[in-house]
C-alpha positions in Angstrom: 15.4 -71.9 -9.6 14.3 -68.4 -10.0 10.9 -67.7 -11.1 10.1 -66.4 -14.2 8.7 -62.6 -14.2 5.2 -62.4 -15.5 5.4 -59.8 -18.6 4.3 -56.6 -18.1 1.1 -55.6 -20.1 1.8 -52.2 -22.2 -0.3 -48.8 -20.9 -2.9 -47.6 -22.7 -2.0 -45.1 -24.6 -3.1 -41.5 -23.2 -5.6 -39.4 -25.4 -4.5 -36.6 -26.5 -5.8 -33.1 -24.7 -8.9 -31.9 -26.0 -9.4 -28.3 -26.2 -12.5 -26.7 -26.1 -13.4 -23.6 -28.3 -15.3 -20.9 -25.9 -14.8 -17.6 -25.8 -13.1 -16.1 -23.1 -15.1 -13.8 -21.1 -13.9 -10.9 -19.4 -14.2 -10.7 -15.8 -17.5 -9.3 -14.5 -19.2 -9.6 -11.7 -23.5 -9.8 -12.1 -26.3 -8.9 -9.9 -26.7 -5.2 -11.1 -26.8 -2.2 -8.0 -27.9 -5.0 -5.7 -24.1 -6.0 -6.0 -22.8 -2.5 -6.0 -23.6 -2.1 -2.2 -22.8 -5.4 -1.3 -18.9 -5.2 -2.2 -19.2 -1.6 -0.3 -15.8 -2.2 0.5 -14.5 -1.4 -3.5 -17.7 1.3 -3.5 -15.2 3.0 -0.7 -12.2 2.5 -2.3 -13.4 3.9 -5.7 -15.2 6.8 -4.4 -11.5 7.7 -2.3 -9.5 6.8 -5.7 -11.9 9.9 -7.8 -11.6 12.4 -5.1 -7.7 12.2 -4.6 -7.4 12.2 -8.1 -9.5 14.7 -8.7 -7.5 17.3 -6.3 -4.1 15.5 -7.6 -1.8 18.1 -8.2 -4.2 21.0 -6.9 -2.6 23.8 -5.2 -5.9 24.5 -3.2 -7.4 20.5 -3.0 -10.6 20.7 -1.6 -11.0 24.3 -1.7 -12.0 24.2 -5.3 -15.3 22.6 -4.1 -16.5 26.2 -2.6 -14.8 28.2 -5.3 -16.6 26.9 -8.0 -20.1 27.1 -6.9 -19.3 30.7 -5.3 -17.7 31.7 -8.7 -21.2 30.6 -10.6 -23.0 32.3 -7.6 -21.6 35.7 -8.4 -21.5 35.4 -12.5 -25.5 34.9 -12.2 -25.8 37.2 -9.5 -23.7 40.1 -11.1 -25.4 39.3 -14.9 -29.0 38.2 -14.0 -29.3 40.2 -10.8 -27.6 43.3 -11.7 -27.1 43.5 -15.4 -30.8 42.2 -16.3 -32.4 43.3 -12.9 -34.0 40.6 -12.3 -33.7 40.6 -8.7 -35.9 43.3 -8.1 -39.2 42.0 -5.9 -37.6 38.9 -5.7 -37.1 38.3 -1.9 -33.2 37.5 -0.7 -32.0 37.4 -4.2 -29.0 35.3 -3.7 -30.1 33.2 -1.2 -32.9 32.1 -4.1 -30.2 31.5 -6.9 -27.6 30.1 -4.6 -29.4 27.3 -3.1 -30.7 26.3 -6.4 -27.2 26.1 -7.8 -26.1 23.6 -5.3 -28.7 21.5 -6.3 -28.3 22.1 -10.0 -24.4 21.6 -10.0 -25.2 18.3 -7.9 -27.0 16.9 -10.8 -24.9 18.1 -13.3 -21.9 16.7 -12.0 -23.4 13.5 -11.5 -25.1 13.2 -15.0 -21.8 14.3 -16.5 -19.2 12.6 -15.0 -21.0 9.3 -14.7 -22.1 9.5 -18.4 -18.0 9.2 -18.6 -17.2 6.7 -15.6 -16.9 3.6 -17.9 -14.9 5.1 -20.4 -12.6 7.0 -18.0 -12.1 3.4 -16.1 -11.4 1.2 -19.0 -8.6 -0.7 -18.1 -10.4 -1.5 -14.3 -13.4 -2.3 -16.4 -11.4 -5.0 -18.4 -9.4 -6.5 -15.7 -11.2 -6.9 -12.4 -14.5 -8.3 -11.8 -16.4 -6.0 -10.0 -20.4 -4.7 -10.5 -19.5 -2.2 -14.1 -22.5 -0.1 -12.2 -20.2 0.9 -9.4 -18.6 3.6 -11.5 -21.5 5.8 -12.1 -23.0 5.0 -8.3 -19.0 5.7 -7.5 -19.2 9.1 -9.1 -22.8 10.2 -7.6 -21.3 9.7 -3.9 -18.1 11.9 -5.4 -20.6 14.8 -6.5 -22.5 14.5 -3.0 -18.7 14.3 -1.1 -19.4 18.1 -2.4 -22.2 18.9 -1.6 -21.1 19.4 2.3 -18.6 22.0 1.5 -21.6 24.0 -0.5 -24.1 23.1 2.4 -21.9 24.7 4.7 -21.7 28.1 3.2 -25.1 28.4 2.1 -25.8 27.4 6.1 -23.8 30.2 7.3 -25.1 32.9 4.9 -28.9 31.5 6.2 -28.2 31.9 9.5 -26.8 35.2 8.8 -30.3 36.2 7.3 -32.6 35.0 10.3 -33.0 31.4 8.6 -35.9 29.7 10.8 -36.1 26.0 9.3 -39.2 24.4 9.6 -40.4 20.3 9.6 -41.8 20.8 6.0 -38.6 22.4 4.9 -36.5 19.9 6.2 -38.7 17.2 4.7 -38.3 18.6 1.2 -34.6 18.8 2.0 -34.2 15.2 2.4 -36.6 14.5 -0.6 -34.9 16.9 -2.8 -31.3 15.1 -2.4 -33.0 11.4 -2.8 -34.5 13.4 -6.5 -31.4 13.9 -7.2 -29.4 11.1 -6.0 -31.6 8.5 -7.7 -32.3 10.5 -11.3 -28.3 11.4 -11.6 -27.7 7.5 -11.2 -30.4 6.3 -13.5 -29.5 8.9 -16.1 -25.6 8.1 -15.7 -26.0 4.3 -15.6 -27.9 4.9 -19.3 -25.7 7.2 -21.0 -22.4 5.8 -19.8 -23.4 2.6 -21.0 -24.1 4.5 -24.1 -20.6 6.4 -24.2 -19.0 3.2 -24.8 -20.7 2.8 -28.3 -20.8 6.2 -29.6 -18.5 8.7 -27.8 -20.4 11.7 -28.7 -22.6 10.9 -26.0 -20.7 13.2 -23.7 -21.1 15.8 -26.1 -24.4 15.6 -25.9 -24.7 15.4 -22.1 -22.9 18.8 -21.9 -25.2 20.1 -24.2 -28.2 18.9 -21.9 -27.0 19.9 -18.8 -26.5 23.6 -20.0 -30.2 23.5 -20.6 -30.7 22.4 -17.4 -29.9 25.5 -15.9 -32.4 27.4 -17.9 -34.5 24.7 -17.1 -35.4 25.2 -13.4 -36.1 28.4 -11.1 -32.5 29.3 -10.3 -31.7 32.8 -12.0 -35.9 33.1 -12.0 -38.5 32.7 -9.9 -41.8 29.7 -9.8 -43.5 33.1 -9.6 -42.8 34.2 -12.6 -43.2 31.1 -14.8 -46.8 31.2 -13.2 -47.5 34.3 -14.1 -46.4 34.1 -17.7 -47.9 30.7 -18.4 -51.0 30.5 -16.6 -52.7 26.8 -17.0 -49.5 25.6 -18.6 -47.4 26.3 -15.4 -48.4 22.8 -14.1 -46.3 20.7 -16.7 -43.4 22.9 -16.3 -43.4 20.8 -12.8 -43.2 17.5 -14.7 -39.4 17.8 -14.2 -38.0 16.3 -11.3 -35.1 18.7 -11.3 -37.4 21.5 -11.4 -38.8 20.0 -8.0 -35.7 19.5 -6.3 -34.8 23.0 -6.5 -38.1 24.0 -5.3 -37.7 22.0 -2.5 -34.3 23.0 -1.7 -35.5 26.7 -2.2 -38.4 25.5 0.3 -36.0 24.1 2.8 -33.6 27.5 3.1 -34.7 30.4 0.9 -38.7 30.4 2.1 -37.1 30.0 5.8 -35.1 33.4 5.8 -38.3 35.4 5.1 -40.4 37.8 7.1 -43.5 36.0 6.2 -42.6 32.0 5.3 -46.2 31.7 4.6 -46.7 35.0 2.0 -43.6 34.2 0.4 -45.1 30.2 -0.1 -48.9 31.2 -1.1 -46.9 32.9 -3.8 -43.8 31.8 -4.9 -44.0 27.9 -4.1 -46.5 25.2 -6.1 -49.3 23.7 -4.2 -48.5 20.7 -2.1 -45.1 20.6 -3.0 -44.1 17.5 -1.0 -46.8 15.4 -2.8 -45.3 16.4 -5.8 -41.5 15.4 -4.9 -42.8 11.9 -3.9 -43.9 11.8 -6.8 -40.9 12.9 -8.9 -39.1 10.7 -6.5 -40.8 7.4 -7.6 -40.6 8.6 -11.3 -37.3 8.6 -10.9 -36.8 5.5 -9.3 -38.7 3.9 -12.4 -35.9 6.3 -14.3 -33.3 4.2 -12.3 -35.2 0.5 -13.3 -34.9 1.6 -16.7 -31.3 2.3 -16.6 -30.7 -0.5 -14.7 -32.4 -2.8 -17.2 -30.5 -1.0 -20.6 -27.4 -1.2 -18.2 -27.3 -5.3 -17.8 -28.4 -5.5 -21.1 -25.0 -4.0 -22.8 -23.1 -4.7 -20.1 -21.8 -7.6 -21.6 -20.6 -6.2 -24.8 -19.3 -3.0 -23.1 -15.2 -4.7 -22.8 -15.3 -5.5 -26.0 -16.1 -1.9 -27.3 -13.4 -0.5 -25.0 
């Protein structure tokens, strides 16, 4: 006699999927500059990616990095030192406006092409996650890549004028390129941040770095804006940039003179390192700043894209 089957007690039915209404956030990746250097893997991979592409398609590639600062070296030379004669009792003329232009032209890139970084990377920006702040930190170590080729020739024509460099020059050295290295981040980390929003940003950065030039002792010496402003010489140092290139100018032009010391008692500010310590940690409160306005939009910045 076969037994019976015991009857089978029907499965619950399954709920139905819930879905859950959130938004879907793009991919990012936190921890501001901190973050930045610890992926330094994709800092090196992005810094390679701008300068191949930057000399894709060039004829002369890297050359261009010694032909454009030497082609601004001779149109100031030719139209300030010849045309308007202001070299005259100025002490190795082009030495003075050449080292001063690699310092200007380091900013300048920096502050220009960063302020442009986000919106020239938009589709990286939107798919991989990866510190947003890398692209302006990317594109200061591209405008220093560029600096060496610059250093090189302004090396050769020192040596070539007796250059005798000095502990306090090479101090300032260092402390000029920090100035510069930290204020072209902070101020590229705020404005491209504020490129995504309104694009006339850049516009405006052009605009500001064509004053810059005007701004700082390169086609003019300390000297003279001492002379002609008297008490009110002291807040033209209140720009870092100013600083840098009197440090730089410290570092190489002071160093190919007869007399380093005359040519400091009268054409160098008083305790000039002081003073770039100074500009150094205002502009390391210049990079806080940027890095606080930075995080702030940083979430809305794919969006705007």
């Amino acid at each position: 006699m076969s037994e019976s089957a015991t009857p089978v007690e029907d499965a619950a039915p399954t709920s139905p999927a819930r879905h859950v209404d959130a938004e879907l956030a793009p991919p990012s990746a936190g921890n501001g500059l901190m973050a930045v250097f610890q992926r330094r893997y994709l800092l090196r991979l992005l810094v390679r990616r701008e300068i191949s592409a930057r000399y894709q398609g060039s004829f002369l590639g890297l050359l261009w990095s010694y032909i454009n600062p030497l082609s601004q070296f001779c149109i100031y030379y030719f139209i300030i030192g010849q045309i308007f004669n202001l070299r005259q009792g100025v002490h190795n003329f082009p030495l003075h406006i050449f080292s001063a232009i690699i310092i200007v032209h380091f900013f300048t890139e920096t502050f220009n092409a960063g302020t442009r970084s986000i919106v020239r990377n938009r589709q990286i920006v939107q798919k991989m996650a990866m510190p947003r702040e890398m692209f302006p930190v990317a594109t200061m170590l591209v405008s220093l890549y560029h600096v060496g080729p610059q250093m090189v020739i302004l090396l050769i024509a020192c040596l070539a004028s007796g250059w005798s460099p000095d502990p306090v020059g090479m101090v300032a050295f260092v402390i000029a390129l920090l100035i510069i290295m930290v204020l072209g981040t902070a101020l590229a980390l705020l404005f491209s941040a504020a490129n995504v929003f309104f694009r006339d940003v850049s516009s405006v950065v052009n605009i500001l770095t064509n004053l810059v030039r005007f701004g700082v002792p390169m086609i003019y010496t300390y000297e003279m804006v001492d002379d002609r402003f008297g008490s009110f010489a002291p807040y033209y140092l209140l720009n870092p940039i100013a600083n840098a290139v009197l440090m730089f100018q410290r570092a190489f032009w002071v160093g190919t003179a007869d007399d380093p010391d005359a040519l400091i008692a009268t054409g160098m500010p008083d305790h000039i390192l002081e003073r770039g310590l100074v500009m150094l940690g205002v502009s390391i409160i210049a990079l806080g700043i940027g890095q606080l306005v930075f995080s702030r939009l940083e979430n809305k910045i794919p969006e705007r894209l």
